[in-house]
Structure formats: C-alpha cells, structure tokens
Backbone as CSV, one residue per row, in Angstrom:
resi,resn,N_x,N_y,N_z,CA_x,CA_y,CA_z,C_x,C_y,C_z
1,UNK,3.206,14.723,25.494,3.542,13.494,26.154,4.535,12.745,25.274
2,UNK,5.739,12.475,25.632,6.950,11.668,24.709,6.363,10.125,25.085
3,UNK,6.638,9.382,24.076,6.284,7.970,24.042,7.680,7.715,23.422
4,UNK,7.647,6.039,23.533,9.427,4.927,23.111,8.708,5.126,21.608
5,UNK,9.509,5.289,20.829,9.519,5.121,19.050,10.534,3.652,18.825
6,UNK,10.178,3.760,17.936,11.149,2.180,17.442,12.187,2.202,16.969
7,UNK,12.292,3.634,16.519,13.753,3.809,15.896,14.944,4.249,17.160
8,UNK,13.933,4.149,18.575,15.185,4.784,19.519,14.917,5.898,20.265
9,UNK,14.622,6.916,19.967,14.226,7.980,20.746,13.069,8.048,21.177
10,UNK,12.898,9.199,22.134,11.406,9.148,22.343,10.665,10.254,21.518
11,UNK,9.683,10.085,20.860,9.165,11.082,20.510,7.708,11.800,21.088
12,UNK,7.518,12.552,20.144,6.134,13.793,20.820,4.921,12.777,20.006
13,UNK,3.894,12.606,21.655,2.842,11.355,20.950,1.645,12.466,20.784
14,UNK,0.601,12.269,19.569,-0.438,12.625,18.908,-1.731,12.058,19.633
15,UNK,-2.477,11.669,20.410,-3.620,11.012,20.469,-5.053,11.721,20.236
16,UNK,-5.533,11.624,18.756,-6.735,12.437,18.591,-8.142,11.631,18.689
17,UNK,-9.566,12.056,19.283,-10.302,11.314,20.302,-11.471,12.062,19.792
18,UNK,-12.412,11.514,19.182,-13.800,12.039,18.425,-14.978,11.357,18.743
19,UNK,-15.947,11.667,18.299,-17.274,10.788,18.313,-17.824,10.689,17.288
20,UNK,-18.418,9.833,16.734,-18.996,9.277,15.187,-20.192,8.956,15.405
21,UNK,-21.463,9.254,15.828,-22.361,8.686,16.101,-22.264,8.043,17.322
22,UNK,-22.653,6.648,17.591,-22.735,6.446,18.935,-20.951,6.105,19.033
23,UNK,-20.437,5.695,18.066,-19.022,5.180,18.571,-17.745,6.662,18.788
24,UNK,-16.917,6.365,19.690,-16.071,7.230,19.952,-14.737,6.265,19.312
25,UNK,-13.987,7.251,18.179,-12.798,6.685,16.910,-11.193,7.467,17.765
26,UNK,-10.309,6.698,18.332,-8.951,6.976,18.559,-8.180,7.007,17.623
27,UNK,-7.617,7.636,17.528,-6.181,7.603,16.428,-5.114,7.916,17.383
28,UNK,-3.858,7.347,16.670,-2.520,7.737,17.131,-1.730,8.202,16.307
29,UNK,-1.963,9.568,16.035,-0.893,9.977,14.842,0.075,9.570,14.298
30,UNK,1.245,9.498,15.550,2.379,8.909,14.996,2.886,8.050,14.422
31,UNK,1.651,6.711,15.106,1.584,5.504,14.709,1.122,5.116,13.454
32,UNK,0.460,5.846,13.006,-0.993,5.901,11.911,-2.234,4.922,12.210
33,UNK,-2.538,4.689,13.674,-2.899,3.800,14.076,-4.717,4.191,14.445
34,UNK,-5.619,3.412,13.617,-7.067,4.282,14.545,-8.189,3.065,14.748
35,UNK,-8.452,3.630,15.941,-9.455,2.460,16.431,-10.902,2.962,16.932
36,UNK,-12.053,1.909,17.503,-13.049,2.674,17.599,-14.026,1.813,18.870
37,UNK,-14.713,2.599,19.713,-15.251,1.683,21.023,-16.619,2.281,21.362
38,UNK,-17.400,1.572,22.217,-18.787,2.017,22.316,-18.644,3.407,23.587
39,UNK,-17.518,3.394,24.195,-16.743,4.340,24.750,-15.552,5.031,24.769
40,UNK,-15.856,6.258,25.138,-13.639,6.665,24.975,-13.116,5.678,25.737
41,UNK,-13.698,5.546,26.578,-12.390,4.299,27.432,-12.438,3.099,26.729
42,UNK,-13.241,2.639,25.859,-13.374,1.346,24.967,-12.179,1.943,23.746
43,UNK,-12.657,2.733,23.605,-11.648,3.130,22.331,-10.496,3.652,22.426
44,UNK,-9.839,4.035,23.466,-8.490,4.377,24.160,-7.709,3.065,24.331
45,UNK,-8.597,2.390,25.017,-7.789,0.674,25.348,-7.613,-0.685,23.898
46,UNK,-8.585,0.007,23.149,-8.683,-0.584,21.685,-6.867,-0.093,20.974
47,UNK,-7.315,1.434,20.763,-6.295,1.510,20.380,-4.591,1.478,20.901
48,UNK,-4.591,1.180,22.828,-3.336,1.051,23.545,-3.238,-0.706,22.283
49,UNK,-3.861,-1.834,22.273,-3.733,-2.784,22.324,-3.493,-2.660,20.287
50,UNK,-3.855,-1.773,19.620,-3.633,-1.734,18.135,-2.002,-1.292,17.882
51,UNK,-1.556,-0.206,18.714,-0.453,0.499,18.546,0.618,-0.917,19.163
52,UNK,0.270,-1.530,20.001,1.078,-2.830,20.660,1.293,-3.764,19.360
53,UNK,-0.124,-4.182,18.571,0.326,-4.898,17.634,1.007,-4.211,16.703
54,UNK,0.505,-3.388,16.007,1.332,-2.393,15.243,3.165,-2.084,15.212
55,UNK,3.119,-2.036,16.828,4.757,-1.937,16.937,5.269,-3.276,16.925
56,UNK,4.722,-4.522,16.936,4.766,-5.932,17.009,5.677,-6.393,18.887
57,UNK,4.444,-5.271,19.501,5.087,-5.770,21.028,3.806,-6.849,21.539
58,UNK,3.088,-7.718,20.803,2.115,-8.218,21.437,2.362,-9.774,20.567
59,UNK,1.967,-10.638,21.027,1.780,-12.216,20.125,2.661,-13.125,20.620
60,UNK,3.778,-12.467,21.566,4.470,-13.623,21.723,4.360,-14.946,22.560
61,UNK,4.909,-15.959,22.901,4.500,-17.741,22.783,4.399,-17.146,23.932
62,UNK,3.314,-17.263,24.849,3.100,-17.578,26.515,4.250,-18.207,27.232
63,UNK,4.375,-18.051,28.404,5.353,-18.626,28.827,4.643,-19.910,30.209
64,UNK,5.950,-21.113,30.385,4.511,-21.997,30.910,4.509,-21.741,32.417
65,UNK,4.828,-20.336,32.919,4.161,-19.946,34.363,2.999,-19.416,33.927
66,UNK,2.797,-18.787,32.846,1.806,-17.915,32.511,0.530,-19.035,32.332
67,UNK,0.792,-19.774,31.345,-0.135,-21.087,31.070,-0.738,-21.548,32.563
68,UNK,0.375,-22.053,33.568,-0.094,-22.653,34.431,-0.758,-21.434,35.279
69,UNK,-0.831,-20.303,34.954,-1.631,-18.976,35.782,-3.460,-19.601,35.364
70,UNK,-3.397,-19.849,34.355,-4.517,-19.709,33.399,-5.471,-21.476,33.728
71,UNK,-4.210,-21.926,34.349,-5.388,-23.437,34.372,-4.706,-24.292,33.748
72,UNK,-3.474,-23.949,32.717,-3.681,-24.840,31.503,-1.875,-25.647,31.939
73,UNK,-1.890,-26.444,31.727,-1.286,-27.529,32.046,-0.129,-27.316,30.256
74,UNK,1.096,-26.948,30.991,2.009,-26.451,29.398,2.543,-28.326,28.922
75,UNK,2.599,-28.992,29.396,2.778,-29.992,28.661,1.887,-30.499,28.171
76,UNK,0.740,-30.286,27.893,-0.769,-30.877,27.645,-0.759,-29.548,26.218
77,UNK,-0.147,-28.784,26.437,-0.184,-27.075,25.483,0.408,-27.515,24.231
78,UNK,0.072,-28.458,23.306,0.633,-28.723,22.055,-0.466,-29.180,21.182
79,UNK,0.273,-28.970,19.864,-0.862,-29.794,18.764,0.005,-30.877,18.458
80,UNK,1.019,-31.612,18.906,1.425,-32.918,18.585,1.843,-33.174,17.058
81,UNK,1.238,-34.167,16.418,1.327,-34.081,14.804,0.191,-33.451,14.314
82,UNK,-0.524,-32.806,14.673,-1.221,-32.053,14.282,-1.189,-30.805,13.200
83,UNK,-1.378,-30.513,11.909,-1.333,-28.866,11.738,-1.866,-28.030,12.268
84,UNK,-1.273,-27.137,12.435,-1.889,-26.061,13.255,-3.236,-25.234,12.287
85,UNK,-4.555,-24.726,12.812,-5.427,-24.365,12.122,-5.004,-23.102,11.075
86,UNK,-5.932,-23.456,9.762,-5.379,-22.377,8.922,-5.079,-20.693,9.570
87,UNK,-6.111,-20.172,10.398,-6.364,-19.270,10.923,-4.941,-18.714,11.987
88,UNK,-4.604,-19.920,12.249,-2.699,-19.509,12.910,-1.443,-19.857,12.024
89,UNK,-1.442,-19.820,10.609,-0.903,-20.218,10.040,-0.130,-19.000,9.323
C-alpha cells in the first residue's frame, strides 16, 4: 500500500499489528510510529491519529465555522488578557 511521505513521493507503507496481553500494539514502520488499544480497531485509529501528529498534520487553530459547528460562539473563543494555561504553552 503506497502512502504521501513528506519528502514528496509516495512510498511503500509498513503497518505491523500484534497482541500483548489484552492490548493489541500498531506500529508504522516507516513512520517509527507505535501505538496501543483495547482493540485492533482501537489501536489502528490510535495510531492513524499518532502518525497525523507525528507528520504535524493535526493541531491546527479551528476555524470559526468549525467552532460555530460545535456550539461555541468564535468571538466569545478567546483568553483576552489572559495567559494561556501552562499545559498550551
């Protein structure tokens, strides 16, 4: 299965899929990426969402259709003079 690489091409993707006791452990070779779920499908979707951060395709600022999808009112969506908590820092 070829997957997008970051350098540009596509390359040949690795996905190796085990059991450890009760947990089932994903890896993504290529990526060097490994994750682990109380199911393969827990641990398949663990690691789609590790290889996302990993390639840094995940974190970015919401956008305010998305906000207003969610309930949340984007002009109300600030910390003002606030610092932001250490934990997003």
């Amino acid at each position: 299965m070829a997957s997008p690489s970051s350098d540009g091409p596509a390359r040949e993707a690795e996905i190796r899929l085990w059991r450890e006791g009760d947990r089932w452990v994903a890896t993504d070779v290529g990526a060097g990426v490994t994750t682990q779920g109380r199911s393969r499908t827990d641990a398949l979707e663990n690691l789609d969402d590790a290889v996302a951060v990993h390639e840094d395709s995940r974190g970015r600022e919401s956008t305010d259709e998305e906000l207003r999808e969610y309930g949340i009112d984007p002009a109300d969506n600030s910390t003002g003079d606030r610092d932001s908590p250490d934990v997003l820092v």
